[in-house]
N, C-alpha and C positions, 0 to 999 in steps of 0.2 A: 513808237508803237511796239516795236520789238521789245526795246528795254521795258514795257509796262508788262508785257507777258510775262516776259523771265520772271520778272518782280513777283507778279501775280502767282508763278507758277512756284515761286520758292516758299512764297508765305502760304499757301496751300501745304505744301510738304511740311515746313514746320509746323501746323495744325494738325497735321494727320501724327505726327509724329508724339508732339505732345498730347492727344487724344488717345495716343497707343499708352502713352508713360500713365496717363489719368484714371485709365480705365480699367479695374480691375472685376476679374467674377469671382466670388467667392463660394466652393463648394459647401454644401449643407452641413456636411461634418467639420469645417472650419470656423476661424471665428478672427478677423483682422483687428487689432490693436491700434488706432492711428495716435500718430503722435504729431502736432506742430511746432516747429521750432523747437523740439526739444519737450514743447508740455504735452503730458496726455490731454489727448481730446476723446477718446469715445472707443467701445467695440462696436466693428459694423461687421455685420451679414447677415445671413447669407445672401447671396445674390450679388447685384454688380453697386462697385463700390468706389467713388472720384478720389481721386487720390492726386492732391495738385504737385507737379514736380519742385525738385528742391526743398520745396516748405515743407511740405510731407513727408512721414513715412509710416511704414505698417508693417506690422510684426505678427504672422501666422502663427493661429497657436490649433491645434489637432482636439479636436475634444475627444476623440473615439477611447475606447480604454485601453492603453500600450501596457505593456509587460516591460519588465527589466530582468535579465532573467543575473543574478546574485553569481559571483565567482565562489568557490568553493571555502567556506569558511571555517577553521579551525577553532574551536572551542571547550571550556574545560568547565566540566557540568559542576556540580554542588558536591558530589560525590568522588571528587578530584579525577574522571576520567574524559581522555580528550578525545573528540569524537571529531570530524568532518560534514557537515552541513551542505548542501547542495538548495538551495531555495529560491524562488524567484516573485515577486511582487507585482501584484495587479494594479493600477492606478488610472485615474480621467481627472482633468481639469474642469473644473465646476464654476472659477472664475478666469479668464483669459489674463484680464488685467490684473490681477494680482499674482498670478503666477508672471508674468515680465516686469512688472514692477519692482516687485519685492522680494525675488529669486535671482543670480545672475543663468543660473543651469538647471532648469528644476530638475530635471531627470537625473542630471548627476549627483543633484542633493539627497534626491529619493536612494537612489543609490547608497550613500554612504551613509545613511541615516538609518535605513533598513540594516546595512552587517552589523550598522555598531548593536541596533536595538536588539537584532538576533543573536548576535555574544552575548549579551548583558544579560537576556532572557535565559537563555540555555545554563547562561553559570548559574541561576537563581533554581535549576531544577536536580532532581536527581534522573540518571541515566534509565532508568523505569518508569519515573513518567512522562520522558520526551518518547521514547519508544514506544508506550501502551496507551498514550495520550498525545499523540503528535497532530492532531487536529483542534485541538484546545490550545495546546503551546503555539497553532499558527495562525488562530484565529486573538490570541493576545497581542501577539506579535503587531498582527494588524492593527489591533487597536492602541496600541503604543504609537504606533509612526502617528497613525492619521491625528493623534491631537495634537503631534507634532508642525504637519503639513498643511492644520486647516487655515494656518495664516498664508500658507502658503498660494491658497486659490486650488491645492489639489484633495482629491479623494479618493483613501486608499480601497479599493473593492475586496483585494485577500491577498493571503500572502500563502504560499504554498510550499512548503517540505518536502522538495523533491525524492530525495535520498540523503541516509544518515549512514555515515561508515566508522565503523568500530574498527579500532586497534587487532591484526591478525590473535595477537596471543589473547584476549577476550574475546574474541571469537570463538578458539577453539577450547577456553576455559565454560564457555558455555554453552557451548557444544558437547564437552564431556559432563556438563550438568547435567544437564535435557537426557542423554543417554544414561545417565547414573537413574537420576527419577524416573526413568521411562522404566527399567531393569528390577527397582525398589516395587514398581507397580504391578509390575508381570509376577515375580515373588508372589505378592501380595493376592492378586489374583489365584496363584498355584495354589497358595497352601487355602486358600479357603476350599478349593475345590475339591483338593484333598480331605478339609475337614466334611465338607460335606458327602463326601465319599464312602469316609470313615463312616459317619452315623448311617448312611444305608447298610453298611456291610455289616454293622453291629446290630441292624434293625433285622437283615435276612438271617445271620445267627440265634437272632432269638427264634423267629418263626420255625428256623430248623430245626431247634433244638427241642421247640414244642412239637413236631410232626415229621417223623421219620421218613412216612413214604415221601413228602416232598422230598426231603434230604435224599433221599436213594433216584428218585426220578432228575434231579438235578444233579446226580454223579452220571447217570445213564445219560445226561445231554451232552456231559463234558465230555464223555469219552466217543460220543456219535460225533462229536467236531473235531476229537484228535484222529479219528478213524479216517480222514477224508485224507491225511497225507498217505505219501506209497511209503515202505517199508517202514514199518512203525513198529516197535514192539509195544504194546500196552500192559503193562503191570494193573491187575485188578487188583482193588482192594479187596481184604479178606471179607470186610461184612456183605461185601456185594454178591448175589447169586449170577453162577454163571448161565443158568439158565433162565435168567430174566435180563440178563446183557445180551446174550447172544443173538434172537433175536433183531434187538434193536440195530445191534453193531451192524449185523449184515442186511439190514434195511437200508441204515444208510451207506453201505459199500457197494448197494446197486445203483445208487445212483449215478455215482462215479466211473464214469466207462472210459474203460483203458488203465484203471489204475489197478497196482499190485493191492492183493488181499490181506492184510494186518494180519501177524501175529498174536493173539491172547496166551496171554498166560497168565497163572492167579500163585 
């Protein structure tokens, strides 16, 4: 009787046991691979999934979309200049079994598949337009790999251009560009403003030239703004009357409180 229990109680335990080995749950974002004996049999999930020991097995594969994030790549553009690349690659598995089937690493594949196809890209462009168009060059990129990977069961999403580092000494060769052009434009700006300056100044000589008293009322203002410093000697001009400066001068010297009174002399 005793030895019937034991019995009983062990073959209970090996069921519990192998019901633990059988029984799998598979989350929503997964997808199991089974294989019999070595042949594919099927993708199962989500949910719970028998999986008989020995004869079985199953091979998790992630659907969700993983990143690779790319080691820093070295490359020499079209334009013979080498540049450094920082990039990293978006990708999801769109068939389970064909990414373990017919991959041994797919992630590692993706990996070396993306630097090579990012060299290869980069040599095919000039240094101006990976810089001024670095979202075309990463959206090529991407579509390079993925007609690569479609055998693969995966799909590439994007591939992204982190950071592109230039050579110190083109750096600073174009850094003294930028500041050459920037300096070219300011020039440029000056003297127009001086052309335009010129043509007022040439425009208020004419009006002067046709009307005196302007001319004499526009010496009587220069000299009411030189009058506001302290000791000033002013020099009149001879066509100027001093009794139609004086006046004015000591109009504007009152306003001035605290300051020394100008000198006129003619």
């Amino acid at each position: 009787m005793i030895g019937e229990l034991i019995l009983a109680m062990f073959i209970i335990i090996i069921l519990l046991i192998l019901a633990a080995l059988s029984i799998r749950v598979c989350p929503e974002y997964k997808r199991y691979v089974k294989f019999r004996l070595g042949r594919y049999v099927g993708v199962y999930g989500p949910g719970i999934v028998i999986v008989i020991p020995v004869i079985e097995r199953i091979v998790p594969v992630d659907l969700r979309i993983s990143v690779i994030d790319l080691p820093a790549q070295r490359a020499l553009t079209r334009d013979n200049v080498e540049i450094t690349v920082d990039a990293a690659v978006y990708f999801r598995v769109v068939k389970p079994e064909d990414a373990v089937i017919k991959v041994q690493n797919y992630r590692a594949a993706v990996a070396y598949l993306a630097a090579s196809t990012l060299r290869d890209v980069i040599g095919m462009k000039d240094l101006d337009t990976i810089l001024s168009k670095r979202e075309e060059v990463a959206r090529e990129i991407a579509k390079i790999i993925d007609e690569y990977v479609q055998d693969w069961g995966i799909k590439i999403t994007s591939v992204v251009m982190k950071d592109i580092k230039l050579p110190d000494t083109l750096v600073r060769a174009m850094a003294q560009a930028a500041e050459a052009e920037r300096t070219g434009r300011a020039k440029v700006i000056l003297a127009e403003a001086d052309l335009k300056a010129a043509e007022r100044y040439l425009e208020a000589a004419k009006r002067y030239s046709q009307n005196s008293v302007a001319l004499l009322l526009r010496q009587i203002d220069a000299l009411i703004e030189i009058a506001r410093y302290k000791n000033l000697v002013i020099v009149v001009p001879s066509t100027l009357e001093l009794t139609t400066l004086a006046p004015a001068i000591l109009k504007a010297l009152q306003k001035e409180q605290g300051e020394g009174r100008p000198e006129v002399s003619s």
